[in-house]
C-alpha positions in Angstrom: 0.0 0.0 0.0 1.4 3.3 -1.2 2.3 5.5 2.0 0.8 9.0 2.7 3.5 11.3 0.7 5.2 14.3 2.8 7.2 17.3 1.9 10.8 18.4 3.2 11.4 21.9 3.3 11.9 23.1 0.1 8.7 21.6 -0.3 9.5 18.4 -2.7 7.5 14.7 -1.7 8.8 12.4 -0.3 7.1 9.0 0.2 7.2 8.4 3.8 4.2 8.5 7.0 6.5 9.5 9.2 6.7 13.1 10.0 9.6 12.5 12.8 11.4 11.0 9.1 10.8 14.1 7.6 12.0 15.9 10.5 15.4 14.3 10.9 15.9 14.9 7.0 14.9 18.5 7.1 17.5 18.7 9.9 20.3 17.1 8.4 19.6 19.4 5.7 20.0 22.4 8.1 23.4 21.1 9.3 24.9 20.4 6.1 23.9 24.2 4.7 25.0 25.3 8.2 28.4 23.4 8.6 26.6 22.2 11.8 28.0 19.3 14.8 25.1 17.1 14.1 25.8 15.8 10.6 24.8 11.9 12.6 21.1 13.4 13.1 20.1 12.0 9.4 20.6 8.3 10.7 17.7 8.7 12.6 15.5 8.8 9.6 15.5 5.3 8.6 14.9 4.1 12.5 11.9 6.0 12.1 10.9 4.7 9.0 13.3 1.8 7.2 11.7 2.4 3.6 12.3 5.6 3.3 14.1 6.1 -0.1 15.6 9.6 1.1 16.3 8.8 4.5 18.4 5.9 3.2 20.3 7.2 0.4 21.7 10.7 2.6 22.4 8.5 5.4 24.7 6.5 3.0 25.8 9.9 1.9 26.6 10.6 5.7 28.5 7.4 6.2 30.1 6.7 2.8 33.6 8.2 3.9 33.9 6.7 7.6 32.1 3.4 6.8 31.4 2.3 3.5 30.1 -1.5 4.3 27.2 0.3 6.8 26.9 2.8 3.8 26.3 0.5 1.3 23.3 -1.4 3.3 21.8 2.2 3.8 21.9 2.2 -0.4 20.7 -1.2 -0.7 17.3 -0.4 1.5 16.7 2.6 -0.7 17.4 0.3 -3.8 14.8 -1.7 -3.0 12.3 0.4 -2.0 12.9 2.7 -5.9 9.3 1.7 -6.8 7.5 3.3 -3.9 9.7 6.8 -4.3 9.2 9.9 -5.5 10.7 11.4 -8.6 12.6 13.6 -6.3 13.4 11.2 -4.3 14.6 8.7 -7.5 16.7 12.1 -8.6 18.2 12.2 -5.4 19.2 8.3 -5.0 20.6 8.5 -8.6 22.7 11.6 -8.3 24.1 10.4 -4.8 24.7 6.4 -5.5 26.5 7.2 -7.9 28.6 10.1 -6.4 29.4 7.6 -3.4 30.1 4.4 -5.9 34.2 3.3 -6.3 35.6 5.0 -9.0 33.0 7.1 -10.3 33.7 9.5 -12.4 33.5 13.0 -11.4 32.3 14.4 -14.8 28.9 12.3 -14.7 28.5 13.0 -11.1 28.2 16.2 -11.6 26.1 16.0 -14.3 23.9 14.0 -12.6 23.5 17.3 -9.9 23.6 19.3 -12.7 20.2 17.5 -13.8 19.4 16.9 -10.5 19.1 20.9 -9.8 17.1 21.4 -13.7 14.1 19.5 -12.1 14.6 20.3 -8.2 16.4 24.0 -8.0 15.5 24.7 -4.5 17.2 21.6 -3.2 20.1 23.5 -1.7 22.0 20.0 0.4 22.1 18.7 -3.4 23.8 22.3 -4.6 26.2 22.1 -1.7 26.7 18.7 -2.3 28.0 19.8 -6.3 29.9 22.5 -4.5 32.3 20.2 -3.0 32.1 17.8 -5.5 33.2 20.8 -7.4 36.2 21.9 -5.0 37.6 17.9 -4.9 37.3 18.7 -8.7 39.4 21.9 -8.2 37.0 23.8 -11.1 34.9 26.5 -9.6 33.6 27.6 -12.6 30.7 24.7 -13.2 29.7 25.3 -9.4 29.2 29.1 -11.1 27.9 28.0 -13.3 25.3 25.8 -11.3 24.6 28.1 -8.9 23.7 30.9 -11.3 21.2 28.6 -12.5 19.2 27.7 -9.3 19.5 31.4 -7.9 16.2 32.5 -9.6 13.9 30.5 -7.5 16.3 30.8 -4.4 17.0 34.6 -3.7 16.0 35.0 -0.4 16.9 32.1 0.7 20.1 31.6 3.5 23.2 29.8 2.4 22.7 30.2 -1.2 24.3 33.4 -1.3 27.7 32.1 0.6 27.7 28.9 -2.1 27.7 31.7 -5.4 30.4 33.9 -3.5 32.8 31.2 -3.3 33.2 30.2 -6.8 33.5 33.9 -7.7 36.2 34.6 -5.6 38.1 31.6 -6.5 37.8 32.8 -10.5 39.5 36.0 -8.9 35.7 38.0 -9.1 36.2 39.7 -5.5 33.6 42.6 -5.9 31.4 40.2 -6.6 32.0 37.5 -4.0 32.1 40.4 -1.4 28.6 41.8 -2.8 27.5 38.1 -2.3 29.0 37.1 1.3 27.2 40.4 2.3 23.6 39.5 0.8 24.4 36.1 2.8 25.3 37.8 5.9 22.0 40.0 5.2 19.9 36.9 5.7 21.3 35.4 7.9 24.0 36.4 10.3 25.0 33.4 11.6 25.9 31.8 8.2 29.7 31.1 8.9 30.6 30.1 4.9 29.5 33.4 4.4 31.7 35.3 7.0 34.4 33.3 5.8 34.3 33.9 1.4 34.0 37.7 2.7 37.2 37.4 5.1 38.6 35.8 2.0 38.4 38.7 -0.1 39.6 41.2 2.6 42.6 38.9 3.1 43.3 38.7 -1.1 42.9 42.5 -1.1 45.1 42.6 1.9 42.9 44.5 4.1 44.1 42.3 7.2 43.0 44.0 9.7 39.6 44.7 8.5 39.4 41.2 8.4 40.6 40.3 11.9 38.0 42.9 13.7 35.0 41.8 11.1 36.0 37.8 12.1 36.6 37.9 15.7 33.2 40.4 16.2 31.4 36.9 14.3 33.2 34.3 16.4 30.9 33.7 18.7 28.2 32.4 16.1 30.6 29.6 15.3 30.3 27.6 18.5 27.3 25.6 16.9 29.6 24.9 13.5 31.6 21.6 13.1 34.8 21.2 14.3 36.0 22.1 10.5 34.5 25.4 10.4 35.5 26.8 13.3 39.1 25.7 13.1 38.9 26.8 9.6 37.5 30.3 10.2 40.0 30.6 13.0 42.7 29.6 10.4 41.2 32.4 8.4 41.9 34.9 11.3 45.2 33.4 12.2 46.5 33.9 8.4 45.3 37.3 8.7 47.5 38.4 11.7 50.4 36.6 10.0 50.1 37.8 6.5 49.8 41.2 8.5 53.2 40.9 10.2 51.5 40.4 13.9 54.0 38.9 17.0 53.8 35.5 17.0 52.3 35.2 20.3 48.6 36.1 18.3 49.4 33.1 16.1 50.3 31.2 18.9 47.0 31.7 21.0 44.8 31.3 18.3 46.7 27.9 17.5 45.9 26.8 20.8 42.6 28.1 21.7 40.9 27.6 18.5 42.7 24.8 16.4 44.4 22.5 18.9 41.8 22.5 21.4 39.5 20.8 19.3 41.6 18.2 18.7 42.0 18.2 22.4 38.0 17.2 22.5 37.2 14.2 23.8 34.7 13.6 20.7 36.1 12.2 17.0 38.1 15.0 15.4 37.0 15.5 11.8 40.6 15.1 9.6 39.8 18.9 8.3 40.8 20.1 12.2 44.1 18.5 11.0 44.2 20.4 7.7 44.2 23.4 9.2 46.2 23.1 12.2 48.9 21.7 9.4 47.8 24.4 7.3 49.1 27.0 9.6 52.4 25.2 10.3 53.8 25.1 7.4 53.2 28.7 6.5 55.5 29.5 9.6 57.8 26.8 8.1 58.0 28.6 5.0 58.3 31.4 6.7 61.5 30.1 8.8 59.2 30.8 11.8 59.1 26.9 12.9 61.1 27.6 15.8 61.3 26.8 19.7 57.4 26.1 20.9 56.0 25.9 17.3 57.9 23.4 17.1 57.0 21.6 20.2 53.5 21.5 18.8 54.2 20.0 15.3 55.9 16.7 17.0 52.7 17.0 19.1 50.5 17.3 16.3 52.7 14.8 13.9 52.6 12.2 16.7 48.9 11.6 16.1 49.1 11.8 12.4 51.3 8.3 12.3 48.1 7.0 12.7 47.1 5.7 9.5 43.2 6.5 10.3 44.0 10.0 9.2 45.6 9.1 5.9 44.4 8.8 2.4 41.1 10.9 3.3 41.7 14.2 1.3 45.0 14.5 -0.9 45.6 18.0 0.2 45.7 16.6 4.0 47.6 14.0 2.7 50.5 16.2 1.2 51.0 18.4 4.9 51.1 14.9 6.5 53.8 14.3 4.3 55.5 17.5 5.6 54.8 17.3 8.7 56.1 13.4 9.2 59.5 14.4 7.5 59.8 18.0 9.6 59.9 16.5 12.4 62.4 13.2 11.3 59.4 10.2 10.5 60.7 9.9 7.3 59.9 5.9 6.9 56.1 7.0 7.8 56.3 9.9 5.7 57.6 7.2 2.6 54.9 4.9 3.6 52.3 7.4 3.4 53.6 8.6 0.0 53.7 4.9 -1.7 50.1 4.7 -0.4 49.7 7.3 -2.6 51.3 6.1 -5.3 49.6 2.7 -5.1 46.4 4.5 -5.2 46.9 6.7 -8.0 48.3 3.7 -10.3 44.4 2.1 -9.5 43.0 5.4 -11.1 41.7 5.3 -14.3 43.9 6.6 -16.9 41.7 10.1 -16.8 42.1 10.1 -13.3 45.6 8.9 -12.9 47.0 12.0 -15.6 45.2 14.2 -13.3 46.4 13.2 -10.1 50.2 12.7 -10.8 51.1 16.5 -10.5 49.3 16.0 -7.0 52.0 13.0 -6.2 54.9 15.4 -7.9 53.6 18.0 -5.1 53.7 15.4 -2.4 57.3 14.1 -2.8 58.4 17.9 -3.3 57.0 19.1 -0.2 58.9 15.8 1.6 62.5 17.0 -0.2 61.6 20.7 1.3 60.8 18.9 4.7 64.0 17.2 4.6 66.2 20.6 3.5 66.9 18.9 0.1 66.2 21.8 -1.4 67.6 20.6 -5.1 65.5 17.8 -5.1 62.4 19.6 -4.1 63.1 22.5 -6.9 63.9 20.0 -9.5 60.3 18.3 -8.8 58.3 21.9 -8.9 60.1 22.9 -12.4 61.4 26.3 -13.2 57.9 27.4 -14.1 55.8 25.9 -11.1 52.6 27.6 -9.9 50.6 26.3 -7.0 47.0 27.3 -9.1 47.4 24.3 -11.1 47.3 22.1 -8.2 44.0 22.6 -6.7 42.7 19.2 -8.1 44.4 18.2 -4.5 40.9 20.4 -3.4 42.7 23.5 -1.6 41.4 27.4 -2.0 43.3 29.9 -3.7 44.6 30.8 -0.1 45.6 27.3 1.0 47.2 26.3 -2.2 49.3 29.1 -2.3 51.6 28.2 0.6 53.5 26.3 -2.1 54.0 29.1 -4.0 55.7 30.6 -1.4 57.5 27.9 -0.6 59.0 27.5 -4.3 60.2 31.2 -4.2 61.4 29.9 -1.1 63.7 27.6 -2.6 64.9 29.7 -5.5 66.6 31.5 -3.0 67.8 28.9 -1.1 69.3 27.0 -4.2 71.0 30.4 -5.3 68.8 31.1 -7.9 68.2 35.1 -6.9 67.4 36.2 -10.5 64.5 34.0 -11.1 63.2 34.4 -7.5 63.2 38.2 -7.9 61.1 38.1 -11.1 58.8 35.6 -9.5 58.4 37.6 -6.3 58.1 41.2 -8.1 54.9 39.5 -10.2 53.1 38.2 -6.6 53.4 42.2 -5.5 51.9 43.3 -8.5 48.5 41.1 -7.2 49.4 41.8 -3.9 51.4 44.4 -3.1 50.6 44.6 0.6 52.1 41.6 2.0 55.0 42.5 4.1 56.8 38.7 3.7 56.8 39.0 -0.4 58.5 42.4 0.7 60.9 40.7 2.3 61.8 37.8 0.3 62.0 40.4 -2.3 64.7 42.3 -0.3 66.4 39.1 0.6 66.8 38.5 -3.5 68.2 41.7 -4.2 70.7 41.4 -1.3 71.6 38.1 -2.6 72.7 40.1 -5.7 74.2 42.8 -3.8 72.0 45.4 -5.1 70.8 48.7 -3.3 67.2 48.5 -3.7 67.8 45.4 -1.0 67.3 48.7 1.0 64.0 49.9 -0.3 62.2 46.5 -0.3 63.0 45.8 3.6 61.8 49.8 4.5 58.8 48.7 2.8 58.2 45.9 4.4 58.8 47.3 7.8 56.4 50.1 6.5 53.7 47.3 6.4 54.2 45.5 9.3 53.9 48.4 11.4 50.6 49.4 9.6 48.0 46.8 10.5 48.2 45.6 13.9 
């Protein structure tokens, strides 16, 4: 007998006669748009009602990267229950059993969203869901794409705004992205993605201390975000007062209060709490800042990440491990981990494998530079290396370009002055208000023995005395 049907909240059916179903679905929608804690709340749906198509096929969606055997019963129940679904529901199964199948391709899965969205534009979990599928892809400009074509029917709604201004400021369209995160934060102030694409902009335009004051006035909204969130806005801020030449005790407490401490919880850590702890380690690495109690907390942190749990999760996590493991002398775990890598890329397709090589050629450079093999670590980048062609390891403009850094890095620590001073002059004509570029600049020009050495370090100093 066909059940009662019911709507979710962007008001689709769903064929279920349980409204405490619908409920836990509507919520899990609401955390996913929200970067919530409760992600787990969608396996109640199928307790209270086993058939349930939609209940079945997010909560394999939930589980599908921490347990793949339990999610692949949640897609079986939906399987067998197809008849009885909706067409929504049937749109959803399809776009998200094949998203969570073994070696799909990521073409057709977005495709599938792509037609997915066509027929059900206000389903806003699905468009976040092509957002990050998007990211992993390292191509914003489908998710633009995508979300330019669901906006119509979705203008006052919250989160939708966030989702369009991150694609626009990753394709380098700030005004726009800003004009966006504001319409976001207009709807709804506590939407944290949307606090942090507008702090990304402030940071690219080098307004740092903008940024900080806007940031740390929000902060107190982000206490109901996932452990990823709010270490990752936190990163955000932290980034800010070091790009902006702030003491290092700042970058310190923030490291500890908002980045360690949740991996101090007694509840599972999320691997993204890892990213960005890592994230901001290696930019005082690069930064020869890695000193005395900074380094203290890398053996801390790189302690846990021998634990293969953490590996082989999300390539650009994957890479810092590698860092990290050889910074602080676990080079055999820091081998193993990249011939896991290796092993895994040679089961790629060939599509996928072409791809993902530059992403192994990244990983054993970073290792070299770990090790202070510097050669080795330029010889792997290439003489015309530039981070932006990475992202298919799924990193942001701002968290890929450590690596650029760090390959200006070593061109001056192989000797190679000339080339690094080209290299550095063309970042300050993006950014000209980052006082490090200032000072690698000035550090290439001494290395040449010329006079505008001089210039570039007053400028510097200029700039670090200017924001904070």
């Amino acid at each position: 007998m066909e059940k009662p049907q019911r709507c979710v909240r962007w008001g689709y059916e769903v064929n279920t006669s349980s409204d405490d179903c619908i409920k836990a679905i509507d919520s899990y929608f609401h955390q996913v748009l929200s970067y919530g804690r409760n992600y787990k709340v969608i396996l109640e749906a199928p307790l209270y009602d086993k058939d349930c198509v939609l209940g079945n096929i997010l909560a394999a969606h939930y589980l599908s990267t921490s347990d793949l055997s339990k999610a692949k019963t949640y897609v079986e129940a939906a399987r067998s229950n197809l008849e009885q679904a909706t067409s929504y529901e049937k749109a959803v199964f399809e776009a998200v059993s094949y998203l969570i199948s073994e070696d799909r391709d990521d073409d057709l899965a977005l495709k599938l969203h792509n037609e997915l969205l066509k027929r059900y534009p206000k389903d806003l979990a699905s468009l976040k869901r092509a957002q990050i599928l998007c990211f992993y892809m390292g191509q914003p400009a489908p998710f633009l794409s995508l979300v330019q074509q669901v906006l119509p029917v979705n203008q006052e709604e919250s989160y939708i705004h966030g989702m369009l201004a991150f694609p626009l400021l990753e394709l380098g369209r700030m005004e726009e992205a800003a004009a966006a995160s504001k319409k976001g934060y207009e709807i709804n102030k506590e939407d944290a993605w949307a606090h942090h694409c507008l702090c990304h902009v402030l940071h690219h335009e080098c307004k740092f201390k903008e940024a900080v004051e806007l940031m740390e006035e929000l902060a107190e909204s982000w206490h109901s975000c996932s452990s990823f969130m709010y270490t990752h806005n936190w990163w955000h801020i932290a980034l800010c007062y070091l790009e902006g030449g702030s003491p290092m005790s700042k970058i310190e407490e923030i490291y500890d209060n908002h980045i360690w401490n949740e991996l101090e919880k007694d509840e599972a850590v999320p691997t993204e709490v890892y990213l960005n702890a890592l994230g901001l380690l290696v930019r005082l690495d690069v930064r020869d800042a890695l000193k005395g109690s900074f380094e203290d907390r890398l053996k801390l942190l790189a302690a846990r990440l021998t634990d293969q749990e953490n590996w082989y999760v999300k390539w650009h996590l994957d890479i810092l491990i590698v860092w990290a493991l050889a910074k602080v002398g676990e080079t055999s775990k820091a081998d193993e981990l990249l011939e896991g890598l290796k092993f895994r890329v040679s089961k790629m397709n060939k599509k996928k494998q072409q791809v993902m090589q530059k992403g192994l050629q990244l990983g054993e450079a970073v290792y070299e530079y770990a090790k202070g093999n510097y050669k080795q670590a330029l010889e792997l980048l290439g003489s015309d290396f530039n981070a932006f062609g990475y992202k298919m390891i799924a990193a942001s403009d701002e968290q890929i370009d450590v690596f650029n850094e760090m390959w200006c890095q070593l061109l001056l620590k192989t000797g190679q002055s000339s080339t690094a001073k080209e290299v550095i002059r063309e970042r300050i004509k993006v950014r000209d208000g980052v006082p490090f570029t200032w000072r690698l600049l000035e550090k290439s020009y001494a290395m040449e023995g010329s006079a505008e050495a001089e210039s570039a370090g007053e400028k510097a100093k200029k700039l670090e005395a200017s924001y904070f």
